[in-house]
C-alpha positions as CSV (number, residue, x, y, z in Angstrom):
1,X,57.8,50.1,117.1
2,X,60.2,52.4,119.1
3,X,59.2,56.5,118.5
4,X,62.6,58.0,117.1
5,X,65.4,58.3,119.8
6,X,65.1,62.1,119.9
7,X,62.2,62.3,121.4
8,X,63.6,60.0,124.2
9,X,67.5,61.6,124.6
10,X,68.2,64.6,125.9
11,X,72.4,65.3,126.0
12,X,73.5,65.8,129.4
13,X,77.0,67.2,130.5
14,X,79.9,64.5,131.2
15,X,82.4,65.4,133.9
16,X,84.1,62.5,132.7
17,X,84.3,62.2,128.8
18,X,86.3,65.9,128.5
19,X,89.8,64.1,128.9
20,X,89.3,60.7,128.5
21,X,88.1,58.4,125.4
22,X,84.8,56.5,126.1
23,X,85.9,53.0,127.8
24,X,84.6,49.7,127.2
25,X,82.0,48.1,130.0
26,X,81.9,44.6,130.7
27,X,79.1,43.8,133.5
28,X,79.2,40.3,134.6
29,X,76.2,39.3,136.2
30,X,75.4,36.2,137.9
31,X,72.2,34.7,139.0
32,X,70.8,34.0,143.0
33,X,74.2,34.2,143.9
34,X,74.4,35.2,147.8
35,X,76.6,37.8,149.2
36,X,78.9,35.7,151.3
37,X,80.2,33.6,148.2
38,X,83.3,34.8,146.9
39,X,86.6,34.4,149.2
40,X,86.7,38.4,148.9
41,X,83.2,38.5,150.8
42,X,83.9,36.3,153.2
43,X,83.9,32.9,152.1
44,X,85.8,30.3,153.6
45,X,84.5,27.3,151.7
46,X,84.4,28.6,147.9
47,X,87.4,29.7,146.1
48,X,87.4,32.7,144.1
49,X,90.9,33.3,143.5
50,X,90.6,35.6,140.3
51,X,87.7,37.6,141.8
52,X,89.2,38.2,144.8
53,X,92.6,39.2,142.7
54,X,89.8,41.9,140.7
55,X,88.7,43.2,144.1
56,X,92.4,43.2,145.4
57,X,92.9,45.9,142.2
58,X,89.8,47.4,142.2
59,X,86.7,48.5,144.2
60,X,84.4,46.5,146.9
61,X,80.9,47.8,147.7
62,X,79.3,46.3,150.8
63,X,76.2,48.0,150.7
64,X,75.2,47.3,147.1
65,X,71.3,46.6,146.2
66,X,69.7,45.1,143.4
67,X,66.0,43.8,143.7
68,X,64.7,40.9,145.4
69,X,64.1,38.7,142.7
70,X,65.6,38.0,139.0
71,X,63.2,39.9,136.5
72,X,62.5,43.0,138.6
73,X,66.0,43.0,139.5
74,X,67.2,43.0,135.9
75,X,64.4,45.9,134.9
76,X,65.7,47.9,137.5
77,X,69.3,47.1,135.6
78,X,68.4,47.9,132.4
79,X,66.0,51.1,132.9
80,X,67.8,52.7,135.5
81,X,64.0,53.2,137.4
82,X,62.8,51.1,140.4
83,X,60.0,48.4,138.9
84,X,57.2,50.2,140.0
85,X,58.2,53.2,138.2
86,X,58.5,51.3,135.0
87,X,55.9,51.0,132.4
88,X,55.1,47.6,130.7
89,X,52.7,46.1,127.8
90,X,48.9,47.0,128.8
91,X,50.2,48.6,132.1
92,X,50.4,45.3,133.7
93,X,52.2,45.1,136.9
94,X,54.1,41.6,136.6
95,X,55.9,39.5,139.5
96,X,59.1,39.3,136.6
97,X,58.8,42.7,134.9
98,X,58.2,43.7,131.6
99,X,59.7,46.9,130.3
100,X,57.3,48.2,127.6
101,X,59.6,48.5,124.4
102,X,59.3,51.9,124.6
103,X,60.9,52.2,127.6
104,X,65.0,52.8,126.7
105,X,67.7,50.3,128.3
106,X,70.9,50.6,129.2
107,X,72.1,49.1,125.8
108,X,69.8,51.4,123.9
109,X,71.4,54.2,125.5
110,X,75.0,52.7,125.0
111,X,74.4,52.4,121.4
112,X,73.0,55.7,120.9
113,X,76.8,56.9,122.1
114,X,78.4,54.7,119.5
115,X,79.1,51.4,120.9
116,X,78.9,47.6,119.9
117,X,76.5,46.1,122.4
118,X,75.9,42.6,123.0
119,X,74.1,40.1,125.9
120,X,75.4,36.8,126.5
121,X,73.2,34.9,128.9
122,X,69.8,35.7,130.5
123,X,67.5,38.5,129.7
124,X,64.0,37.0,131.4
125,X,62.2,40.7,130.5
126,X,60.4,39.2,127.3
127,X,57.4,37.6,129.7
128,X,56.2,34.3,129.0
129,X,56.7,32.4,125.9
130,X,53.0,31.8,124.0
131,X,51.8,30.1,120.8
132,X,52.6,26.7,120.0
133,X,56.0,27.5,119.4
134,X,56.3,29.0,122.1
135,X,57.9,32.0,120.9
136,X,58.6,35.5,122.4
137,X,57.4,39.2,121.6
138,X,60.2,40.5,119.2
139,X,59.6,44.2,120.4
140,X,60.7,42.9,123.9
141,X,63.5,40.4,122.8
142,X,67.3,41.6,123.3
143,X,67.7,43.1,119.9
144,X,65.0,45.2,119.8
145,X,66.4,46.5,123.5
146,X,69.4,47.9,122.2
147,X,71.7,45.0,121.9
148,X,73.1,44.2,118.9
149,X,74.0,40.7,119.7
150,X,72.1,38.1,122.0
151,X,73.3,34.3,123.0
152,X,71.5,33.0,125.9
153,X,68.2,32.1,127.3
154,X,64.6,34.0,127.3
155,X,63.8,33.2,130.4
156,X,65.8,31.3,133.3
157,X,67.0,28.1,133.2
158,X,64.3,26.4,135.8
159,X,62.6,26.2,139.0
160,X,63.6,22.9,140.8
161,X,66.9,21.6,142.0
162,X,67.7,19.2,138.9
163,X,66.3,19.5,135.2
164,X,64.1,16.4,135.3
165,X,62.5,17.5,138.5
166,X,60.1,19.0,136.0
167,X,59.1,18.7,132.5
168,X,60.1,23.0,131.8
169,X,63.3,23.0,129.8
170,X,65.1,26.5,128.3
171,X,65.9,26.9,124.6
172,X,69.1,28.6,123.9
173,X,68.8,31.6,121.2
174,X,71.6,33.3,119.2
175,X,69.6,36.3,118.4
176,X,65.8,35.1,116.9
177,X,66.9,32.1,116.4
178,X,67.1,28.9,118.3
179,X,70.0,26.8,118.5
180,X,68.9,24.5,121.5
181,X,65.5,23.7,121.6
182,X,65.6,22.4,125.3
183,X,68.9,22.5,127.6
184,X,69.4,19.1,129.2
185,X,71.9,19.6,131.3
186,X,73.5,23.3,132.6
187,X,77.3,21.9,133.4
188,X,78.8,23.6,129.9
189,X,76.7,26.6,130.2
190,X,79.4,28.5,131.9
191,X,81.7,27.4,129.9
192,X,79.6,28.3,127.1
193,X,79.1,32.0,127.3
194,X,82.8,32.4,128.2
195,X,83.6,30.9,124.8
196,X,81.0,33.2,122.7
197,X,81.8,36.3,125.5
198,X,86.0,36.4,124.7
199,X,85.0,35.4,120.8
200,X,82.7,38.5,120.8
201,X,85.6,40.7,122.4
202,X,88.3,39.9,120.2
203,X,85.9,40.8,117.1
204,X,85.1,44.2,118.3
205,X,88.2,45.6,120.2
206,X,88.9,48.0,117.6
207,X,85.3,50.3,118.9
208,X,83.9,51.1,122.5
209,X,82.1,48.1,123.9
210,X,79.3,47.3,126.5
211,X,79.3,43.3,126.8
212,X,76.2,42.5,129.6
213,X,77.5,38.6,131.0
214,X,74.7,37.5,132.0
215,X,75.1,34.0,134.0
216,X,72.3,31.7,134.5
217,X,73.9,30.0,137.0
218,X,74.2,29.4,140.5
219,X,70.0,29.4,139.8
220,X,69.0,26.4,140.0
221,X,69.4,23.8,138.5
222,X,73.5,24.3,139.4
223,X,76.1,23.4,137.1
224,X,79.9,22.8,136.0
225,X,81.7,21.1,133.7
226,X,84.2,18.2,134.4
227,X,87.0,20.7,135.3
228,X,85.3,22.2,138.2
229,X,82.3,19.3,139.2
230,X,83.0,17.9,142.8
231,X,85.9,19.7,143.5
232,X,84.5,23.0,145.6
233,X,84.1,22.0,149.5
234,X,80.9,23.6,149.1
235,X,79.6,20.9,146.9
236,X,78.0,21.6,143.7
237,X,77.0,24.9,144.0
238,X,80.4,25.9,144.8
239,X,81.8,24.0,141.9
240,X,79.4,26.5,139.9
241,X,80.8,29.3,141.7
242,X,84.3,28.1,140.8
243,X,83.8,28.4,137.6
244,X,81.7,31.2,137.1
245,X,85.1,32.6,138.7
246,X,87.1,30.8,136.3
247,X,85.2,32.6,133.7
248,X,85.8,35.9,134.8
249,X,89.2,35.4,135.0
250,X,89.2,34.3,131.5
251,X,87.3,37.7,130.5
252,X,90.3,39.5,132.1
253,X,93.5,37.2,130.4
254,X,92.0,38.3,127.7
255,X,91.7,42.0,128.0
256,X,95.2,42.3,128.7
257,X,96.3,40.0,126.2
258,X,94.4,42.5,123.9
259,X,95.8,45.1,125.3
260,X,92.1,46.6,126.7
261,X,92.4,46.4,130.3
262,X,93.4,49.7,130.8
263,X,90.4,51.0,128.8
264,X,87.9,48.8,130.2
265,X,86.0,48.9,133.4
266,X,84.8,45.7,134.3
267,X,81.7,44.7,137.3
268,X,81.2,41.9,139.2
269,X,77.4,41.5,141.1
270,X,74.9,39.1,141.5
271,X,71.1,39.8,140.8
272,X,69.7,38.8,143.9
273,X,70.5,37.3,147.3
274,X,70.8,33.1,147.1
275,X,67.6,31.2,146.6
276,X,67.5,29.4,150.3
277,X,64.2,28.6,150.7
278,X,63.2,26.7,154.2
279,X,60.4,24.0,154.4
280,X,58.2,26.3,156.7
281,X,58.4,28.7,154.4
282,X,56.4,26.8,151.6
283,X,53.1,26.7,153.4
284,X,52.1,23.1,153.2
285,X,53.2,22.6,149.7
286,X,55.4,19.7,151.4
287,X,55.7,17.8,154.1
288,X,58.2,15.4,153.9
289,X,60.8,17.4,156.3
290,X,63.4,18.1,153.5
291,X,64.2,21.3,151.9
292,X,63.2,22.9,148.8
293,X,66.1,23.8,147.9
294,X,69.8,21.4,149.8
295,X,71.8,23.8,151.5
296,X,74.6,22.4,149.2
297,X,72.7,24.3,146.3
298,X,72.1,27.1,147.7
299,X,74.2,30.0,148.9
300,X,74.9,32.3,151.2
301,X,73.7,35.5,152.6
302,X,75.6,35.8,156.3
303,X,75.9,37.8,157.7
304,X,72.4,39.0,156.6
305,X,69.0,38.1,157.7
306,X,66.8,36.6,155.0
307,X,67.6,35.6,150.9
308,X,65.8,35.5,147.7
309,X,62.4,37.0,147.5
310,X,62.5,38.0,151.3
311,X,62.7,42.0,152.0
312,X,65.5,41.4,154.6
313,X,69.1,42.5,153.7
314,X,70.2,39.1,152.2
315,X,67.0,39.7,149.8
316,X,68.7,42.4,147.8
317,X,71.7,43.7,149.5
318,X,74.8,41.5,146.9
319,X,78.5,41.4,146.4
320,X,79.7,44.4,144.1
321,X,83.7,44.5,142.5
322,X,84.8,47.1,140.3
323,X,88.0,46.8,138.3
324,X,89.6,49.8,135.9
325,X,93.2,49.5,136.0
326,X,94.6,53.3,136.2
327,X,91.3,54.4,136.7
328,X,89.4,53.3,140.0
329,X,92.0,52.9,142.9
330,X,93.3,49.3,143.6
331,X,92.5,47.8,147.4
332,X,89.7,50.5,147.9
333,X,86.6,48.8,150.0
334,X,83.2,51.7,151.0
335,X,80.2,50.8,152.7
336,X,78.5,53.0,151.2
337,X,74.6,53.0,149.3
338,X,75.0,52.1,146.1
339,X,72.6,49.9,143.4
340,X,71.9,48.3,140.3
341,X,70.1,51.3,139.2
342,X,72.9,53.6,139.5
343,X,74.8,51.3,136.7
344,X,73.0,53.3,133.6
345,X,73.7,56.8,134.2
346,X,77.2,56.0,135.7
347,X,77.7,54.3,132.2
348,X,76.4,56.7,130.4
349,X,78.6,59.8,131.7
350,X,81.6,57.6,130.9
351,X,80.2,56.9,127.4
352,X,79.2,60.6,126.8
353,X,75.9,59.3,126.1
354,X,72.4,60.9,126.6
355,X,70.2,59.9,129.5
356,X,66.5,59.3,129.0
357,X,64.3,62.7,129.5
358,X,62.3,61.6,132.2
359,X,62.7,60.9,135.6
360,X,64.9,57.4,136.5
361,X,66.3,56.9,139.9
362,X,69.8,56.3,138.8
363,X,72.4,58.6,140.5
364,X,75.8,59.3,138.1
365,X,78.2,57.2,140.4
366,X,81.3,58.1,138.6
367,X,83.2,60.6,140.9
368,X,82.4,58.1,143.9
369,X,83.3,54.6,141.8
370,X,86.7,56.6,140.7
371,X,87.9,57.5,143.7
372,X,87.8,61.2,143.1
373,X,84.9,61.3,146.6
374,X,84.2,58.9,149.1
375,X,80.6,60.1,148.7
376,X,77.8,58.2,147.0
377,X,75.3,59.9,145.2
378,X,72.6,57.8,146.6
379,X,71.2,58.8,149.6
380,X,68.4,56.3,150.2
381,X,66.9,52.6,149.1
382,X,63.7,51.9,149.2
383,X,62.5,48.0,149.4
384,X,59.8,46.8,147.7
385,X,58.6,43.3,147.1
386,X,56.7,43.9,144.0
387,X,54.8,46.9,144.2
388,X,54.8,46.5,148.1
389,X,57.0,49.0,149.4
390,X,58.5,47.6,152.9
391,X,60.8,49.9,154.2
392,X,63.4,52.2,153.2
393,X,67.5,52.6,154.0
394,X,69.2,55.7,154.8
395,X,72.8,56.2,155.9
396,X,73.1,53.1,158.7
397,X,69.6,53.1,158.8
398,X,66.9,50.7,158.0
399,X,63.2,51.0,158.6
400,X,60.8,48.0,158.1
401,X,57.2,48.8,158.0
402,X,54.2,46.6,159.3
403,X,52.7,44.1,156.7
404,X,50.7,41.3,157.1
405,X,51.4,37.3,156.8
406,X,51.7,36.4,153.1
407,X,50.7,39.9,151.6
408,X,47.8,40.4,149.3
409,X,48.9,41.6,145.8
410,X,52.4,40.1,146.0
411,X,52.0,36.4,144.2
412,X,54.0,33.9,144.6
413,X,56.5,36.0,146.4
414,X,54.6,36.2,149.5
415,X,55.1,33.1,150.9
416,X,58.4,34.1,151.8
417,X,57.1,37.2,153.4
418,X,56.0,36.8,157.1
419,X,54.2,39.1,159.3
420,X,55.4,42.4,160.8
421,X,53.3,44.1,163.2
422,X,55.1,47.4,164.0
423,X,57.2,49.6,162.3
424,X,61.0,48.3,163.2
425,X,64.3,50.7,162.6
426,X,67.5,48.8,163.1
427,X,71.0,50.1,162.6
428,X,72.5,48.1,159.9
429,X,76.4,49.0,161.0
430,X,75.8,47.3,164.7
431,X,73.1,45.0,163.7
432,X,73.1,43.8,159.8
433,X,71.1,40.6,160.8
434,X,68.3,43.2,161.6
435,X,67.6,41.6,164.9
436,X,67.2,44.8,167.0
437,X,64.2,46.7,166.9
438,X,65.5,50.4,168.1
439,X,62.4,52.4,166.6
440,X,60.8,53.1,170.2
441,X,64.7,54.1,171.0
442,X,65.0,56.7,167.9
443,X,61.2,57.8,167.1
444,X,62.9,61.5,165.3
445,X,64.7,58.5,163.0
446,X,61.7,56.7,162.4
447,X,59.7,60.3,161.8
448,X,62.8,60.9,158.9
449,X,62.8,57.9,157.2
450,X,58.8,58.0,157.3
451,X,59.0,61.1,155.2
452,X,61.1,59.3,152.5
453,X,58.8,56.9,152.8
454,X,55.8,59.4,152.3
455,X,57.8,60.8,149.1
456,X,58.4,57.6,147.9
457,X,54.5,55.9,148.2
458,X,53.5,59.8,146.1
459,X,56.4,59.3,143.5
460,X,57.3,55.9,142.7
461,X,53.5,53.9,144.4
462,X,52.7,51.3,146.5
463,X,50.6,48.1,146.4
464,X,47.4,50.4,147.1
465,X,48.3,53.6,145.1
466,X,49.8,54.7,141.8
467,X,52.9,56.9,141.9
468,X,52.9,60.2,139.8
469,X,55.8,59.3,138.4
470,X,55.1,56.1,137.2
471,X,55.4,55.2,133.6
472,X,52.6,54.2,131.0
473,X,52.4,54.1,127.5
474,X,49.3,52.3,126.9
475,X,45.6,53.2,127.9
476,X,44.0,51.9,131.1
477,X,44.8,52.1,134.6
478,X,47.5,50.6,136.3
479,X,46.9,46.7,136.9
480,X,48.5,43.2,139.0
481,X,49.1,40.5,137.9
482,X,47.8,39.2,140.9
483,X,45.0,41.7,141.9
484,X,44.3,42.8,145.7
485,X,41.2,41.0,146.8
């Protein structure tokens, strides 16, 4: 049970709320999708028509960041904190993190300011499912996280490239309750959550809104109803694309058929980079010659080195559009630092809401997102691959520090995470496929971002160490769930 909110909130002064009535915040967020696949960020194969018609009228970021992989990427969402930073149950470390339910979300803080809250789609920060009914935690379900609404899944929607690769199949949940037992096929999911999303809308327009659209898709397994199936020249994970489009368009027909749009800012970003995964990556777990995952599948990351679950650029660094008609300037582009974990204080200064009282890493984004600087609050990213911190990005740039072949501590994750020998530095503006190792060229750049580095393995931790400023709120020492030999 949550402590009272007081003792969690302290009120902090809102630039923004002193002439201007809270908006409404739709974040649509999709799921492995890589940052090359919408026509806006460079695609030439999938269209994105009303996407790339949000971007023309609102914000691009091409240096946006969430985490590496879905549940630590959606922690970071929700609590504002980088992963290691956050506490979860028994102040276990998991691969797909856990906020402990007394940590406060970005709903919980959204509803303390007054608004209707609601999650349609994945959440996957509830664990694993246990019992023979294989049911979740309650405390660290949706509704006890600040939403008032929830339709989706628990979890995600699979691991293998077509549902009866495997015997694992996702219920669907309105709230506690289960309405599908076990998905058999994703091609209405879209589809779907588009229907409950604009249904949900419409029966709250008359109060300030946060609505969190959380695809499953393009995770595999892909899919798309009749409407959209084999007509992308992608193949079909371009026909999901299409209509995850589709469905954002929908979102914003309906605004201004409401007569909303000009009180509602609306974001488009994926959680991760595209799950590509090579044969040689999985380590002898096949040997047939094919890939894990078909190319047509899978997206794109280019011009970026690496994808899902690697800590290259194409890892973490997504697509990011921002839409407020009146409100952020139309056909504005900035390649400047900016993350998922800026989302919940930014939201909360437009709200007028109060920010959790201890330390998040969050920066108030809302002068830079509304044109009013050109100036991001965030000055640096740090990388991590679990609680391995691998390097650290400042300005233009990068520095990637040694690790070993397959990394102990990091799980599954580490098959996808090759050897480094020496510290590299590359400078993302002339070299974003991080193929240049300038560190011997620029050792007082190296010695700089070594220092936030320093700060950062003292605050936040590493795979060795615990951070002073990491959260717990149970008794014990910090543990992984897959321990350092």
């Amino acid at each position: 049970m949550k402590l009272p909110s007081f003792l969690f909130f302290i009120l902090l002064p809102s630039s923004f709320i002193l002439d201007a009535e809270p908006p409404n915040i739709i974040l649509i967020f999709t799921d492995d999708q890589g940052y090359q696949d919408l026509g806006c960020f460079g695609s030439e194969m999938i269209k994105t028509p009303h996407l790339d018609r949000m971007a023309e009228e609102g914000l691009i970021l091409t240096s946006f960041y969430a985490q590496p992989v879905c549940g630590v990427s959606r922690g970071a969402l929700m609590t504002g904190s980088y992963p290691i930073r956050v506490a979860e149950p028994g102040n276990v470390k998991e691969l797909h993190t856990v906020p402990h339910p007394k940590e406060i979300t970005m709903a919980e803080t959204l509803k303390e300011a007054g608004y209707a809250t609601a999650l349609i789609g994945k959440w996957h920060l509830a664990g694993n499912p246990s019992g023979p009914d294989k049911s979740y935690d309650p405390e660290l379900m949706p509704n006890a996280q600040g939403f008032d609404y929830f339709y989706g899944t628990p979890r995600f929607n699979g691991f293998t490239v077509y549902v009866d690769d495997t015997d694992m199949r996702s219920r669907i949940m309105r709230n506690q309750e289960v309405v599908v037992e076990a998905v058999e096929s994703w091609d209405y999911i879209t589809q779907d959550y588009t229907r409950e999303a604009i249904q949900w809308i419409e029966q709250h327009q008359d109060q300030p809104f946060f609505l969190y659209l959380s695809h499953n898709l393009p995770h595999v397994p892909v899919g798309a109803s009749e409407d959209f199936k084999g007509k992308s020249e992608y193949g079909p994970y371009g026909d999901t694309i299409e209509e995850i489009d589709w469905s954002s368009g929908q979102i914003i027909a309906k605004l201004e058929e409401l007569g909303l749009e000009e009180n509602t800012l609306v974001m488009f970003t994926s959680d991760n980079g595209p799950w590509t995964e090579p044969t040689h990556a999985l380590r002898g777990t096949r040997n047939d010659g094919k890939q894990f995952i078909p190319l047509d599948h899978s997206g794109s990351a280019l011009p970026f080195r690496g994808f899902k679950m690697t800590a290259w650029e194409g890892g973490s660094r997504v697509p990011f559009i921002a839409r407020w008609p009146g409100k952020i300037p139309a056909g504005t582009k900035s390649d400047q630092i900016l993350s998922t974990m800026d989302l919940l204080p930014t939201f909360a200064n437009l709200a007028g809401a109060p920010l959790p009282k201890w330390e998040i890493d969050g920066r108030d984004a809302t002068d830079f997102l509304l044109g009013k600087t050109d100036t991001s609050p965030r000055e640096d990213f740090f990388y991590y691959s679990g609680c391995l911190l691998t390097g650290v990005r400042s300005g233009k740039w990068k520095l990637v520090l040694p690790r070993p072949d397959n990394p102990d501590g990091t799980g599954w994750w580490g098959r996808l995470l090759e050897e480094v020998p020496v510290i590299h530095l590359f400078n993302l503006e002339l070299d974003p496929a991080e193929q240049s190792n300038l560190a011997n060229v620029y050792p007082d750049v190296v010695d700089s971002l070594m220092e936030r580095i320093d700060w950062a393995r003292k605050e936040l931790g590493d795979i060795d160490r615990v951070g002073k400023g990491a959260r717990f709120f149970d008794e014990g020492e910090r543990q992984l769930e897959f321990p350092l030999d």
